[in-house]
LUMPAVEX-494782 format. One record per residue (C-alpha): z negated, x negated, y; residue in three letters. Coordinates in Angstrom, 1 decimal, padded with zeros to 4 digits. Each point is the difference from the previous one (the first is absolute). Layout:
BEGIN
- z x y resn
- Z X Y ala
...
REM end
This chain:
BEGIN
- z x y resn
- -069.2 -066.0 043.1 unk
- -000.7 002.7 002.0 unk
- 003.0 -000.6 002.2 unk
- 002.3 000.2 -002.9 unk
- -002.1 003.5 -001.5 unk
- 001.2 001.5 003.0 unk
- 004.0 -001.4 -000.1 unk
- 000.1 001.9 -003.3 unk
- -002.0 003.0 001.8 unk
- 002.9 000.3 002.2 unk
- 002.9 -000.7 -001.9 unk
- -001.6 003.1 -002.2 unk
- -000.3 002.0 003.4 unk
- 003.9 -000.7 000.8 unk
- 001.2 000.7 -003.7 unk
- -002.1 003.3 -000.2 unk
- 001.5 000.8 004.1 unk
- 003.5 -000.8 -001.6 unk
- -000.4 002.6 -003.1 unk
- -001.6 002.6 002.3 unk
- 003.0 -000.3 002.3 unk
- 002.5 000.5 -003.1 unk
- -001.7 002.9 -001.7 unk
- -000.1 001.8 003.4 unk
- 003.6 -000.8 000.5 unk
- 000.7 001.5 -003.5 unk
- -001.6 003.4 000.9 unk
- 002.8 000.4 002.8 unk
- 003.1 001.8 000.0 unk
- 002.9 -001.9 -000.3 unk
- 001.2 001.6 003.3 unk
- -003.3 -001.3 001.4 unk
- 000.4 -003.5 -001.9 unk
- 003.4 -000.2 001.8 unk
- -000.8 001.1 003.4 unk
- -003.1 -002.1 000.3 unk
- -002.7 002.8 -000.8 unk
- 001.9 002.6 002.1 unk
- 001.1 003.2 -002.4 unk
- 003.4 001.0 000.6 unk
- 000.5 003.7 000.5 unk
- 000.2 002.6 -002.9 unk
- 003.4 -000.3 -002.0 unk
- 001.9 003.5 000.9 unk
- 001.2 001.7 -003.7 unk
- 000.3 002.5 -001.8 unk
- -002.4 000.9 -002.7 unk
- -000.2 002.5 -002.7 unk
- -003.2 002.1 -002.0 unk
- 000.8 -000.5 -003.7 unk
- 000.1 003.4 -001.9 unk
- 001.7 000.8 -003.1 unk
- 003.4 001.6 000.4 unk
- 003.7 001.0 -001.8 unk
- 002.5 -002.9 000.9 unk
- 003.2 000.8 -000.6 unk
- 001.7 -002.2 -002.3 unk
- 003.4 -001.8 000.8 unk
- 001.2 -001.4 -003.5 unk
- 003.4 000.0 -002.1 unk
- 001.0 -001.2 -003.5 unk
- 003.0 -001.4 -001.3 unk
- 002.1 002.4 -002.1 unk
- 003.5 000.1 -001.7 unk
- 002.2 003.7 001.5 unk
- 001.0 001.4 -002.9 unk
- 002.5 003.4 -000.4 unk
- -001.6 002.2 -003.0 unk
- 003.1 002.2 -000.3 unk
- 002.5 -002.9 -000.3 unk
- 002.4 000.9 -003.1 unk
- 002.3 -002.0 -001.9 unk
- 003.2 002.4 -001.1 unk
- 000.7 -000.2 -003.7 unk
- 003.4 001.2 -001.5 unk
- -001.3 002.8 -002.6 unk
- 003.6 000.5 -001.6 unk
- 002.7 -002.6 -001.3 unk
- 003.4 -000.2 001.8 unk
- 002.0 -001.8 002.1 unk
- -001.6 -000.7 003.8 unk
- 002.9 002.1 001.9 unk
- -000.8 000.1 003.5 unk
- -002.8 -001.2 002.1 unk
- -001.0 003.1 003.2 unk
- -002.1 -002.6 002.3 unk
- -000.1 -003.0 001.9 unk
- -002.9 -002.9 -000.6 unk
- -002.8 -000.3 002.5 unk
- 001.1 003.9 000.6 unk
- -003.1 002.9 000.5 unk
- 000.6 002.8 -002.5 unk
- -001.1 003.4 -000.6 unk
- -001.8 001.3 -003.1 unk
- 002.5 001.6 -001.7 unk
- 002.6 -002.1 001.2 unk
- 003.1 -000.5 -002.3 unk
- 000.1 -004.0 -000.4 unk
- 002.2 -000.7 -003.5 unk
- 002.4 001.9 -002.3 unk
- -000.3 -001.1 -003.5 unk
- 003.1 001.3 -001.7 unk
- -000.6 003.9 000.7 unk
- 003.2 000.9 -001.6 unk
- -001.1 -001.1 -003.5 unk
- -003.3 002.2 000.2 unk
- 001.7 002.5 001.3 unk
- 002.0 000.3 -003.1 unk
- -002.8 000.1 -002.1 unk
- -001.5 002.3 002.1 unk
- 002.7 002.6 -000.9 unk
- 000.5 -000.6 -003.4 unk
- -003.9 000.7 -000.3 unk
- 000.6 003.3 001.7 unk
- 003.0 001.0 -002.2 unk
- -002.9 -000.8 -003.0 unk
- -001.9 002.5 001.7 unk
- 002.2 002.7 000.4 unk
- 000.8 -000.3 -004.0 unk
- -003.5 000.1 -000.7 unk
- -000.8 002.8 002.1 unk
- 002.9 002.0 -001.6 unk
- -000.5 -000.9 -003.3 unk
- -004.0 001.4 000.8 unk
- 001.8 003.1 001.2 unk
- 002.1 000.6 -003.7 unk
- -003.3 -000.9 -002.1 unk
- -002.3 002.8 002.3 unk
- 002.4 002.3 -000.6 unk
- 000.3 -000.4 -004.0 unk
- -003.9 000.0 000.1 unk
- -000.2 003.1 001.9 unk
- 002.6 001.9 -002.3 unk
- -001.6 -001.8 -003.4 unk
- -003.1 001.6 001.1 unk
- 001.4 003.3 000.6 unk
- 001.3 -000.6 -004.0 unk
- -002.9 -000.8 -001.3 unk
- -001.7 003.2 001.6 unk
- 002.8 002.2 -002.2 unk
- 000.0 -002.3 -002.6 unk
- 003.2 -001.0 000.2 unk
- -000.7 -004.0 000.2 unk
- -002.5 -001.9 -002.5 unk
- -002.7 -001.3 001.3 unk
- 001.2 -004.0 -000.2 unk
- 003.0 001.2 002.1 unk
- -001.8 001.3 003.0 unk
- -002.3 -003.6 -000.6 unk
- 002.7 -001.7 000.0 unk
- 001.1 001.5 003.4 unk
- -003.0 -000.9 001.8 unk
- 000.0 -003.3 -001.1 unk
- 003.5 -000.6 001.2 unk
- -001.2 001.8 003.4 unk
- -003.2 -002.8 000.3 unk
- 003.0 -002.3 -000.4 unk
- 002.2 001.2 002.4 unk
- -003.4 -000.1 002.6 unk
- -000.7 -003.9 -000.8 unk
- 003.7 -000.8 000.8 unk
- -000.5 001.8 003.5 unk
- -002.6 -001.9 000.6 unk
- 001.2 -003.0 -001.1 unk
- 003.4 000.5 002.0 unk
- -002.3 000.7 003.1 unk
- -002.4 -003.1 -000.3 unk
- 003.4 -002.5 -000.4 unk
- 001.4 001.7 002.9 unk
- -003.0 -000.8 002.3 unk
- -000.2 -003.6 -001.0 unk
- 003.9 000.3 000.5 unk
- -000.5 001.1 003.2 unk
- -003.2 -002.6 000.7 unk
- 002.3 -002.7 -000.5 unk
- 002.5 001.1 002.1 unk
- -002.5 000.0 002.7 unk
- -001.0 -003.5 -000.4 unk
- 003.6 -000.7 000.3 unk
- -000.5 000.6 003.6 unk
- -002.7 -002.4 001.1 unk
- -001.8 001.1 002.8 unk
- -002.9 -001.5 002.5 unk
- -003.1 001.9 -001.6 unk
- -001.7 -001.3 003.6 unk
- 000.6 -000.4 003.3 unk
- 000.1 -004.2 001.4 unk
- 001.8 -002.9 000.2 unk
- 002.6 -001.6 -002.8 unk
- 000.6 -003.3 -001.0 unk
- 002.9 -001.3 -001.7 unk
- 001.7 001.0 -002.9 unk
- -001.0 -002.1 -003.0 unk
- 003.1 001.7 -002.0 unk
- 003.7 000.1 001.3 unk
- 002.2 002.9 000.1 unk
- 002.5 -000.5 -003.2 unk
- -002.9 -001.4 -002.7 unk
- -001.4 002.0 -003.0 unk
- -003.3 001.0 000.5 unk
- -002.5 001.7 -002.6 unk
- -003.4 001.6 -000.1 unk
- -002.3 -002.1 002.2 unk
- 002.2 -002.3 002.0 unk
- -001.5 -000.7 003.4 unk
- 002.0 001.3 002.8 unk
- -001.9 -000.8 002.9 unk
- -003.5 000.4 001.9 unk
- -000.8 002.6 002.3 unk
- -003.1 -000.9 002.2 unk
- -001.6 002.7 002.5 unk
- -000.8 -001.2 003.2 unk
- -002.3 002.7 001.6 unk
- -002.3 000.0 -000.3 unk
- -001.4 -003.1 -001.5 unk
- -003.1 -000.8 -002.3 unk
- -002.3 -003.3 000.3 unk
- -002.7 -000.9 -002.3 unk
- -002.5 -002.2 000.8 unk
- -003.7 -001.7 -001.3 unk
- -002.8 000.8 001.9 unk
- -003.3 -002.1 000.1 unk
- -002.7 002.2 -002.0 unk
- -002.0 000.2 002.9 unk
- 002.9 001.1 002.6 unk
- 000.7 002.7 -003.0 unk
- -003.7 001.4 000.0 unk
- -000.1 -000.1 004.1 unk
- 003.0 001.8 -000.4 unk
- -001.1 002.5 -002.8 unk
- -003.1 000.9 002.5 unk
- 002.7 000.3 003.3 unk
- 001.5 002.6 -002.6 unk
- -003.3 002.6 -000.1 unk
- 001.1 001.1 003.1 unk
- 003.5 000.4 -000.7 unk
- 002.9 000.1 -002.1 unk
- 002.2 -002.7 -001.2 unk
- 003.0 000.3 001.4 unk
- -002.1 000.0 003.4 unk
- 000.2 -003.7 000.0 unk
- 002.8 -001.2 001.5 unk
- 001.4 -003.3 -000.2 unk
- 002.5 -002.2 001.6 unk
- 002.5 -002.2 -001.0 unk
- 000.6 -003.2 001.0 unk
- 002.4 -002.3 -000.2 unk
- 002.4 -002.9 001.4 unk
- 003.1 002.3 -000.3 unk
- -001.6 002.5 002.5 unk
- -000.9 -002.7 003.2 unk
- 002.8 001.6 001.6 unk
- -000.6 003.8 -000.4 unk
- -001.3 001.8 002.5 unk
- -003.5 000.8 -001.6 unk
- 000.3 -002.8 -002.3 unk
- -001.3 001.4 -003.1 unk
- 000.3 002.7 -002.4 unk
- -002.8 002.7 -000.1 unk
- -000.5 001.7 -003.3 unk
- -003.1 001.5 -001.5 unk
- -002.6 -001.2 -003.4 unk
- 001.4 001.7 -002.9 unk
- -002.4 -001.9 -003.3 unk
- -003.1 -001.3 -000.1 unk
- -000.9 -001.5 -003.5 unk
- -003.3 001.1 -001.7 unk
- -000.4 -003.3 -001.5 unk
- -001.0 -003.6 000.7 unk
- 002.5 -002.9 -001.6 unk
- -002.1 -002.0 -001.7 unk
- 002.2 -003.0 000.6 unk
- 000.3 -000.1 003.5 unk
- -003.1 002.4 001.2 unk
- 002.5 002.7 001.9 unk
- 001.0 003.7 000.0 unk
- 003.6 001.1 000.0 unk
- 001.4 002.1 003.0 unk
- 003.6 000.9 001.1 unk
- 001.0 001.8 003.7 unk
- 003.5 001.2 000.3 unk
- 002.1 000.0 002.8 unk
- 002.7 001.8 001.9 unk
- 003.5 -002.3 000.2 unk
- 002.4 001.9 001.4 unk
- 002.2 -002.8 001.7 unk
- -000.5 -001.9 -003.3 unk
- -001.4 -003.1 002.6 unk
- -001.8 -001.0 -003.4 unk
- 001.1 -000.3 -003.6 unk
- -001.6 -000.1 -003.1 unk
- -001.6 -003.9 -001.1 unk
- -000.3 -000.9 003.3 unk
- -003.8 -001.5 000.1 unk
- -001.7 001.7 002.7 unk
- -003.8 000.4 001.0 unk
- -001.9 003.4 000.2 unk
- -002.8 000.6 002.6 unk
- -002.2 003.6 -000.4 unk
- -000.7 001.4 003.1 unk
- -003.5 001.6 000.4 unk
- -001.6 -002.2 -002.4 unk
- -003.7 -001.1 000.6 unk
- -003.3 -002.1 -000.3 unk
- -002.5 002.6 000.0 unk
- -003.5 -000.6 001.6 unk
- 000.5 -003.5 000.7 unk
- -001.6 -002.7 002.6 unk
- 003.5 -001.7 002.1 unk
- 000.2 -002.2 003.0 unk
- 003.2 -000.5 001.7 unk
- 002.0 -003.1 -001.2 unk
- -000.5 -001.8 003.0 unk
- -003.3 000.1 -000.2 unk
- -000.8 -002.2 -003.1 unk
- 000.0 -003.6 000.4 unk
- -001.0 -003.3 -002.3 unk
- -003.2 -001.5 -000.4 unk
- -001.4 -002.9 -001.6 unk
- -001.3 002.6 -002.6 unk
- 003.3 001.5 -000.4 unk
- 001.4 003.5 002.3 unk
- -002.6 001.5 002.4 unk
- -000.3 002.4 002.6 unk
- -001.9 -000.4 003.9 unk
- -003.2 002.3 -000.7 unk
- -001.9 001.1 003.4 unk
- -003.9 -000.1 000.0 unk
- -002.5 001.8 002.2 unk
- 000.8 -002.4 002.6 unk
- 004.1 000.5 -000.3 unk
- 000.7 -003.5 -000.8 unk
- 002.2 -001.0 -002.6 unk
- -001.2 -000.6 -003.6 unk
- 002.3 -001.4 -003.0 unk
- -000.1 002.1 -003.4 unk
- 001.9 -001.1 -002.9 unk
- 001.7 003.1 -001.6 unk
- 002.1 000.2 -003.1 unk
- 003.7 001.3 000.8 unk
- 001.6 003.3 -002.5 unk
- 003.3 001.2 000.8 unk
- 002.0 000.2 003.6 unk
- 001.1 003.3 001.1 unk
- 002.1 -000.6 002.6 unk
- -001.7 -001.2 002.9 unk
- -003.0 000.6 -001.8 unk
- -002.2 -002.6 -002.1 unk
- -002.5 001.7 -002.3 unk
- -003.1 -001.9 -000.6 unk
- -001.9 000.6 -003.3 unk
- -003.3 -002.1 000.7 unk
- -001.9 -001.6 002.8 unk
- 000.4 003.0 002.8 unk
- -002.4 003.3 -000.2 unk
- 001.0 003.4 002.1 unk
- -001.6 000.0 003.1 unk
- 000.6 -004.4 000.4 unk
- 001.7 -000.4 004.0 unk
- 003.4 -002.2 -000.9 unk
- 002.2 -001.7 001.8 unk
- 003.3 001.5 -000.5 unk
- 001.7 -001.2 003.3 unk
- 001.3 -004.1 000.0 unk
- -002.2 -002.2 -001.6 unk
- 001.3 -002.8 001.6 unk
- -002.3 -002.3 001.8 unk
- -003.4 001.8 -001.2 unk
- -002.2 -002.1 -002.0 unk
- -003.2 000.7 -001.5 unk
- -002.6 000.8 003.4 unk
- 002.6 001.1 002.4 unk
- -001.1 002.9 002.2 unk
- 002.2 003.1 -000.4 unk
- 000.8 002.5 002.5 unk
- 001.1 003.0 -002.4 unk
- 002.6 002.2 000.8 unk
- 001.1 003.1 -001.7 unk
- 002.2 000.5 -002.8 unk
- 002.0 002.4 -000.7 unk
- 000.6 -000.3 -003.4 unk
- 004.3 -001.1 000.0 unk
- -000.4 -003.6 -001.7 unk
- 003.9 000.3 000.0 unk
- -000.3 000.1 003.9 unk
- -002.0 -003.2 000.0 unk
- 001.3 -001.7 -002.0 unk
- 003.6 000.6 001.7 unk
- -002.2 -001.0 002.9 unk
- -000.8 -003.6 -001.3 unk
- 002.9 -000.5 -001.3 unk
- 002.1 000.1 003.4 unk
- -002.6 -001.8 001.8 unk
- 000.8 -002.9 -002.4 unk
- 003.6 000.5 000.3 unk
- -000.3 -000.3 003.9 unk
- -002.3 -003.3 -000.5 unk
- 002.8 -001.5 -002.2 unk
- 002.9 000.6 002.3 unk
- -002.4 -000.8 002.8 unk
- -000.6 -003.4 -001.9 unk
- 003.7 -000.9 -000.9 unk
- 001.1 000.6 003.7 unk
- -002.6 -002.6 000.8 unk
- 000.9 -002.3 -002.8 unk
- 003.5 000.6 001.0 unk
- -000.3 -000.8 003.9 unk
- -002.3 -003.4 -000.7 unk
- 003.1 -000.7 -002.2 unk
- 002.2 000.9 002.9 unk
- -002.3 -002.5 002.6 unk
- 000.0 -002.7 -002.3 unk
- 003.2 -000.3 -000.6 unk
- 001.1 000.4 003.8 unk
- -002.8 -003.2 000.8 unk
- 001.5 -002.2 -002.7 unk
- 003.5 -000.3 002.4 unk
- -002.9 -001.6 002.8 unk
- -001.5 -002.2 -001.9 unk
- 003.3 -001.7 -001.2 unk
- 001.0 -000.7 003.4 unk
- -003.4 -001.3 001.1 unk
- 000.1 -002.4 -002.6 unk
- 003.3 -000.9 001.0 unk
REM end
């Protein structure tokens, strides 16, 4: 009885050895779990002091270029299309002569309206004369009183017809005007949607004249891009943002974009899609863009004001979703789940989880889990340059790896020769 009391004793003694062992094992590192209890040296990288700051923002939006000045020519006067002063696809000047509408036929009328004129005018000059010697009559009583009246009147006659004659002759002259159709702006032309030879009449469509330079996009911004924006704008005035312009079309300019400046900013939010209206302009002098083309729009200078950011390298996934490598008193490595706002570039803002003053890895996560010591180094504050950084350090891996991949590949298929003839 005794004997087996004291079995159980032991078996408890091994089991309780067995869970001491584990727990202590648990309380290790991993870098001391894998090197048998000995801690590997402090990992060398770069760690930043969270503080709130301005990140610059990198964004664009989708937008439609558009020409506000584009005019469509309308014949004003009736006549027969005559002759045609351009080529399609040709830049004109405002003022421009582009189409003669039958000038002879206004012309004519023209005249005939001054010959009116020159009747009326004389015809003013007989009646001011009888009223000036009717009332020099009446004054001697030579002339009733009705006869003088009726002088006058025929005078106030003789004035309407003047005026008359004078008003037909503008509109005579208006309309020999429009007979001569000219570019009212200065652009590009498309093709004539009326030959030379047809009848045209008041408001026939001639053909489109569209401005290239400078150009005009509109575009949505989110509402809270727009009130960012509207507090970037305290400082200074609108057309102090610039913007750029980019598009496919320009991969093969030298700068490859168009810079312009923010003309509009809307004052309202769209209800149904929670944005504010804004439109930039740009200079196209080489016309390397043209109106309808869909392009995208990025502000320059644009910010997220007084925010916490990491550099993009620096945020991994955990099982609780994205976190950061937090350094404690000790600078070892502690995970902290943080939720993700916008990227700015190389930046990642963080809205929770991360306080000013936390110690964050910024430098390459890779290989640091939770209780790896940390040698910090010191960052200068470029994510961009770290994340370049990382970036060609993987590059180098992958080449290195399909070289390797490539020469075992290589060797493999120079052994398979051997082993056919040994078998033979």
């Amino acid at each position: 009885m005794r004997t087996m009391i004291r079995s159980g004793r032991a078996v408890l003694l091994v089991l309780a050895a067995g869970l001491l062992l584990a727990a202590c094992g648990q309380d290790e590192t991993p870098q001391q779990q894998a090197a048998g209890g000995q801690e590997r040296p402090p990992r060398s990288v770069e760690v930043g002091q969270m503080a709130r700051q301005d990140i610059p923002l990198d964004k664009s939006y989708p937008s439609l270029l558009r020409s506000d000045d584009e005019v469509t020519l309308v014949a004003r006067v009736t006549g027969f299309l005559e002759a045609r002063h351009f080529e399609p696809g040709q830049l004109v000047e405002a003022g421009q002569r582009l189409y003669t509408i039958e000038p002879d036929l206004y012309q004519a009328a023209a005249s005939q309206r001054e010959a009116d004129l020159q009747s009326a005018r004389a015809e003013l000059s007989r009646a001011q004369r009888d009223a000036d010697r009717f009332e020099q009559l009446l004054s001697q009583n030579s002339v009733s009183r009705q006869q003088y009246d009726q002088a006058r009147t025929e005078l106030g006659v003789a004035q309407a017809s003047v005026a008359q004659a004078e008003a037909a002759l503008a509109s005579a002259n208006i309309d020999l005007g429009y007979a001569e159709v000219t570019a009212p702006v200065a652009g590009m032309i498309g093709l004539g949607q009326v030959n030379v030879g047809n009848l045209v009449s008041a408001g026939t469509e001639l053909a489109t004249i569209t401005p290239l330079d400078p150009l005009e996009v509109r575009f949505q911004l989110p509402q809270r891009d727009a009130f960012e924006l509207r507090r970037q704008l305290d400082d200074q005035p609108l057309s102090a943002v610039g913007a750029s312009l980019q598009t496919p079309v320009l991969e093969g300019n030298a700068t490859g974009h168009l810079q312009g400046s923010l003309t509009f900013l809307g004052s309202r939010v769209d209800e149904g899609t929670s944005t504010v209206q804004a439109s930039a302009t740009f200079a196209n002098p080489d016309a390397q863009v043209l109106p309808g083309q869909f392009v995208r729009v990025r502000l320059e200078g644009m910010k997220r004001f007084d925010v916490l950011a990491v550099p993009e390298i620096a945020v991994t996934q955990g099982l609780m979703g994205p976190q950061v490598f937090v350094l404690d008193e000790d600078n070892v490595a502690r995970s902290r789940t943080v939720a993700l706002g916008e990227v700015a570039g190389p930046w990642q803002i963080i809205r929770e989880g991360l306080e000013p003053g936390d110690r964050v890895v910024v430098g390459d996560p890779a290989g640091i889990e939770p209780g790896t010591p940390i040698d910090p180094l010191p960052f200068g504050g470029d994510a961009g340059e770290i994340v370049d950084a990382v970036e060609e350090a993987e590059a180098e891996a992958r080449e290195e790896a399909q070289e390797a991949a490539a020469t075992a590949m290589e060797e493999g298929q120079a052994s398979a020769p051997n082993e056919e003839e040994g078998d033979q």
